[in-house]
C-alpha positions as CSV (number, residue, x, y, z in Angstrom):
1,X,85.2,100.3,59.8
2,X,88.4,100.7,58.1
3,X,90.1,103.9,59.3
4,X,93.9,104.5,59.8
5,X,95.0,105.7,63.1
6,X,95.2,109.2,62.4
7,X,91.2,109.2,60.9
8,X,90.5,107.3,63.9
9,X,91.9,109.6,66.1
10,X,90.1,112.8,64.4
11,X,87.4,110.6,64.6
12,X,87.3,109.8,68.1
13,X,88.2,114.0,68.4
14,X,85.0,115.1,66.9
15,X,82.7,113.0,69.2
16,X,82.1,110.0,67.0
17,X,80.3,107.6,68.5
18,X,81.0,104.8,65.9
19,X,84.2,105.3,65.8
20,X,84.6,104.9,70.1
21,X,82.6,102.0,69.7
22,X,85.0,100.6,67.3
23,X,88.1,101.2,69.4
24,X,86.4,99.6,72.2
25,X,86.2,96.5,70.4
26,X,89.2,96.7,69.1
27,X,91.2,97.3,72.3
28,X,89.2,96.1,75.2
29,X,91.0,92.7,75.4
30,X,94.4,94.4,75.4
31,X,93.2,96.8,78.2
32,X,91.4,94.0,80.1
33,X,94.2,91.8,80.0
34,X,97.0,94.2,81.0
35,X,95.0,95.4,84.0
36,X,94.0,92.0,84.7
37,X,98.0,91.4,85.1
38,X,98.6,93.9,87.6
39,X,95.5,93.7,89.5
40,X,95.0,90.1,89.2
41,X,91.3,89.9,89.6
42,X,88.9,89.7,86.7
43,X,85.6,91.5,88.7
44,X,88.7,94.6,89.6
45,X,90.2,93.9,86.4
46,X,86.5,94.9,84.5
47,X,85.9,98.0,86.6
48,X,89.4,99.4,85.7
49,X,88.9,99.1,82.2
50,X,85.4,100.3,82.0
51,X,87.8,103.6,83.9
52,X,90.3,103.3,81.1
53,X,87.6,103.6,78.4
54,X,85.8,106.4,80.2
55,X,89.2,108.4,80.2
56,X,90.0,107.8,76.9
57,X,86.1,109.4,75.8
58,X,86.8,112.2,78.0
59,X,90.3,112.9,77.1
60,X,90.7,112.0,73.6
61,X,90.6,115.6,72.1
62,X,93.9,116.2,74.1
63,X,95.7,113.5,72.6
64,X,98.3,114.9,70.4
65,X,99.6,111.8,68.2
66,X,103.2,112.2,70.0
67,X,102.9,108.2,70.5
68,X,100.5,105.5,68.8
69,X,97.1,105.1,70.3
70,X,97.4,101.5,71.7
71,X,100.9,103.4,73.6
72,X,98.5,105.7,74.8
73,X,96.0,103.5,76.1
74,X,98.6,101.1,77.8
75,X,99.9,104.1,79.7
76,X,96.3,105.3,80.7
77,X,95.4,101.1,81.4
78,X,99.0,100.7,83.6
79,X,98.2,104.4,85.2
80,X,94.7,103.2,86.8
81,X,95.8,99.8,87.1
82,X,98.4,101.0,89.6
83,X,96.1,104.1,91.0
84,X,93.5,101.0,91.7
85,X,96.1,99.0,93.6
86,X,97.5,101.6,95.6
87,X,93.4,102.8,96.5
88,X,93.0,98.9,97.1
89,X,96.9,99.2,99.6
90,X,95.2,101.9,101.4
91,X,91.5,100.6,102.5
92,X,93.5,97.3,103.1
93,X,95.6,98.8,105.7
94,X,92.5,100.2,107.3
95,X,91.0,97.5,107.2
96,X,93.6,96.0,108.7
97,X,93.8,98.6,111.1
98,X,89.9,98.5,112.1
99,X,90.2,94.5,112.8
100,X,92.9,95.1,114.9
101,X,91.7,97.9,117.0
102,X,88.0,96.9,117.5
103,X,87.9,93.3,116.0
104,X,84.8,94.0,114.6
105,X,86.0,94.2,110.7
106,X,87.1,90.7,109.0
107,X,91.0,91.8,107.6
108,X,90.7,92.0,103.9
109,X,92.7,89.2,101.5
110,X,94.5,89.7,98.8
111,X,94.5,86.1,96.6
112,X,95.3,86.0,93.4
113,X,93.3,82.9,92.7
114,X,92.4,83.7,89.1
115,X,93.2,82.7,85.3
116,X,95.2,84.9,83.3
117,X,94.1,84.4,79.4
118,X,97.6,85.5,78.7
119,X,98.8,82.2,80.8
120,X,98.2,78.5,80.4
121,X,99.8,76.9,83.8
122,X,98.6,73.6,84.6
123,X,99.5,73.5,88.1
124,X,97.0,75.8,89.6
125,X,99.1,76.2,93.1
126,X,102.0,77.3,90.9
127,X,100.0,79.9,88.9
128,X,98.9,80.9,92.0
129,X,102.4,81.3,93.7
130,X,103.6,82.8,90.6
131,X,100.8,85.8,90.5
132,X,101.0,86.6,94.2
133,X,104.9,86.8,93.1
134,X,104.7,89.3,90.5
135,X,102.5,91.9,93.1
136,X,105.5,91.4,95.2
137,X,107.9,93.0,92.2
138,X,108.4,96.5,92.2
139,X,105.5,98.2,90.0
140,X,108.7,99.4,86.8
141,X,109.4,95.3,86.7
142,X,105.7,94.2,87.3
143,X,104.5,96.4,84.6
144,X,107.7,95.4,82.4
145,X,106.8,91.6,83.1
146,X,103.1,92.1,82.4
147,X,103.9,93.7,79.3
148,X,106.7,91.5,77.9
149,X,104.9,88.0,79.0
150,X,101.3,88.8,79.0
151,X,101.1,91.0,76.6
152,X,104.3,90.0,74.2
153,X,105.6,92.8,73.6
154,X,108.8,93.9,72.3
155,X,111.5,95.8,74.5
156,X,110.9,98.4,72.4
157,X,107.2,98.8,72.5
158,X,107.6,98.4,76.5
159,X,110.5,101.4,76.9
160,X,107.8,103.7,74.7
161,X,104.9,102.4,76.9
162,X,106.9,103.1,80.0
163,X,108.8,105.8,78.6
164,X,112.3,104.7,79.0
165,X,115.3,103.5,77.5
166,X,115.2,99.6,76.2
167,X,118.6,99.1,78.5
168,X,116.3,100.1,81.6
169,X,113.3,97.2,79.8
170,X,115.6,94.4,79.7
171,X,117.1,95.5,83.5
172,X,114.0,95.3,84.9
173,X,113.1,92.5,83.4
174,X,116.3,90.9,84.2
175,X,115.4,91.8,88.2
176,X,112.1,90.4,87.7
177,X,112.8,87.2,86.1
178,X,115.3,86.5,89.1
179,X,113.3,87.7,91.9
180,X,110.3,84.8,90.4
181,X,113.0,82.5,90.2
182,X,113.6,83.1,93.5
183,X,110.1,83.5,95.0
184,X,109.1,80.3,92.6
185,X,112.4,78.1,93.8
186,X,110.2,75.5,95.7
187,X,108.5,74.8,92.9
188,X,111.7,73.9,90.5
189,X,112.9,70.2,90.1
């Protein structure tokens, strides 16, 4: 199928089923992978974009071309990446609250003990430090780094994903890239 964006899009409008098919394909990596970098686990990481996906059917004859389509799905793939992790914050903390005021609930954990396709580290105990580091960062340099380093996009690209200026991009990536350095310092020769 070879369709510009626009025929895509008044494809995907008029309930095209080929055409939904083909921008599943086409995108699913680049929604998996983003959501895998702020959720950091693959199972979490599938459910999310299978969301993502099911939004996009549902919403698609709203989409009014004001940005590209992959700008589109980043921000709906960052927007229930986030939702999924505050959802996940929340039944954590009663978990946590259940153990501790009837001990009958194990405390739910949080490890980021997975591979990221968009990283090649061989020292697994330093992949893993570095992940749980990056759900420490605030979610504007989080989704920044997962964009610019996972993804590889430009500054540009990110400030339309995110909808901000590229100065506020390369500040938050600045912030981000320190507070790893920081978080990571133990592992540095």
């Amino acid at each position: 199928m070879s369709l510009t964006e626009d025929q895509l899009i008044s494809a995907l409008q008029k309930g095209d089923e080929h055409a939904f098919k083909w921008l599943v394909d086409t995108y699913q990596h680049m929604v998996y992978n983003t959501i895998l970098g702020i959720v950091q686990h693959p199972q979490e990481a599938e459910d999310v974009a299978q969301e993502v996906f099911v939004q996009v059917y549902q919403s698609v004859a709203g989409f009014l071309g004001k940005s590209k389509l992959s700008t589109w799905l980043y921000r709906i793939a960052i927007t229930k990446a986030l939702d999924w992790e505050r959802h996940k914050k929340r039944k954590k903390r009663f978990g946590n609250l259940l153990f501790w005021s009837n001990n009958t609930t194990d405390a739910i954990e949080n490890c980021a003990d997975f591979e990221h396709p968009g990283w090649q580290l061989n020292n697994k105990e330093m992949g893993i430090a570095l992940f749980k580091a990056i759900q420490q960062l605030p979610v504007n340099q989080k989704i920044a780094f997962v964009l610019h380093y996972t993804e590889e996009l430009s500054y540009k690209d990110i400030a339309e994903i995110m909808t901000v200026n590229i100065a506020a991009v390369e500040g938050y990536l600045h912030r981000a890239k320190q507070q790893l350095k920081t978080a990571l310092s133990t592992y540095q020769q």
